[in-house]
C-alpha positions in Angstrom: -24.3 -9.2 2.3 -21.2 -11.5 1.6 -17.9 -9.9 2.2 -15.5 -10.1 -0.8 -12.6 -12.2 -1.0 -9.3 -10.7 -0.6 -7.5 -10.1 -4.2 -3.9 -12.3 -4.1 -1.8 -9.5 -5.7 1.6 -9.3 -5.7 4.6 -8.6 -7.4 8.0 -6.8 -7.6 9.1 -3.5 -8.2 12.6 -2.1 -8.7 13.7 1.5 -7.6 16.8 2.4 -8.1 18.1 -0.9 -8.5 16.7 -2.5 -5.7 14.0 -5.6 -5.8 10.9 -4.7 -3.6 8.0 -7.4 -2.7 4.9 -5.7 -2.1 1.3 -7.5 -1.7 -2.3 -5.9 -0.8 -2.2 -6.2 3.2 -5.6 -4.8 3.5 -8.7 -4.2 1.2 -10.7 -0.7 2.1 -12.9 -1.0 5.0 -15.2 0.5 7.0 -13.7 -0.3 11.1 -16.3 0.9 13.7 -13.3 2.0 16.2 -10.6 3.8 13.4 -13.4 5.0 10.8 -12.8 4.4 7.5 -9.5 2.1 6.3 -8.3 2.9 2.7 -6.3 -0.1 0.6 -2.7 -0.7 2.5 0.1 -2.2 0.2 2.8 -3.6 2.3 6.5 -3.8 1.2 9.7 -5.0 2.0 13.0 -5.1 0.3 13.1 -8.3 -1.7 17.1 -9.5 -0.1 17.4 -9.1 3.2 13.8 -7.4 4.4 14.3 -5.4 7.3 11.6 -2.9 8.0 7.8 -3.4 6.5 6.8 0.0 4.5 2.7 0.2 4.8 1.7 2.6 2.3 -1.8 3.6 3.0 -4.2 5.3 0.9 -7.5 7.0 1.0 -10.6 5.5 1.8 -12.6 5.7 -1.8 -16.2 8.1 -1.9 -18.8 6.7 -1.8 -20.4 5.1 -4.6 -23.6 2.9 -6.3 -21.3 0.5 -7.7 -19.1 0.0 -5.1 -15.6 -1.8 -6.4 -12.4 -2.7 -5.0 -9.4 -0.1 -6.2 -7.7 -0.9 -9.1 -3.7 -1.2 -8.2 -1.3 -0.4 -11.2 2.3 -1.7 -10.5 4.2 1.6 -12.2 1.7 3.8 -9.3 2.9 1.5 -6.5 6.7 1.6 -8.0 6.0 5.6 -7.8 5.0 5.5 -4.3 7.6 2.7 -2.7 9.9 5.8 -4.4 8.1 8.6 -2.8 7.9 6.8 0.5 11.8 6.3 0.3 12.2 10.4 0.0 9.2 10.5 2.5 12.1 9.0 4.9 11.4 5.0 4.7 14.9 3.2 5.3 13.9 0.2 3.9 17.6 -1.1 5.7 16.7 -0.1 9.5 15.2 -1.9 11.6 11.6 -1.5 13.8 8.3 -1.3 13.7 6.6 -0.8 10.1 6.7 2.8 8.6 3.5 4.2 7.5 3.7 6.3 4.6 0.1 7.5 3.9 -0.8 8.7 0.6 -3.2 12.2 0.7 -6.3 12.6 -0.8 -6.5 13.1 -4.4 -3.1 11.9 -4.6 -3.9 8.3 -5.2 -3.8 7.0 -8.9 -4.2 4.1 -8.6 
């Protein structure tokens, strides 16, 4: 089986007034030492990017027709807002914050 190309998708989202660059970081895999990986967005304000927001979500069910997520820019607007009153200080500095999304929770 040939693995599928990582999707180039990017773009920016504004919360609140503020520019945020996000990109896919990771496609949903299957890692024999973590289990299962869900698609990771990463973001990062767009002036002056401090700390890396990952914003996990759930590994999809299995399926027949297995396809990649699809990624709508108002859901990932939604969450870089939810992960902001989750406690992500975009303006701190450190190692990346994680916000992961629950299950059943992602509409993407």
């Amino acid at each position: 089986m040939v693995a599928k190309a990582k999707r180039d998708m990017s773009d920016i989202a504004i919360i609140d007034g503020v520019a945020y660059r996000w990109h896919i970081h990771r496609e949903p895999q299957w890692a024999t030492n973590d289990g299962a990986k869900g698609l990771c967005i990463a973001v990062e304000p767009q002036e002056n990017p401090q700390k890396i927001l990952l914003m996990e979500y759930p590994f999809p069910p299995p399926n027949r027709h297995q396809q990649r997520p699809k990624v709508s820019k108002s859901d990932v607007a939604a969450r870089i807002k939810e992960a902001i009153d989750a406690g992500w200080d975009p303006e701190s500095r450190g190692k990346p914050f994680t916000y992961i999304i629950p299950p059943g929770g992602s509409r993407a």
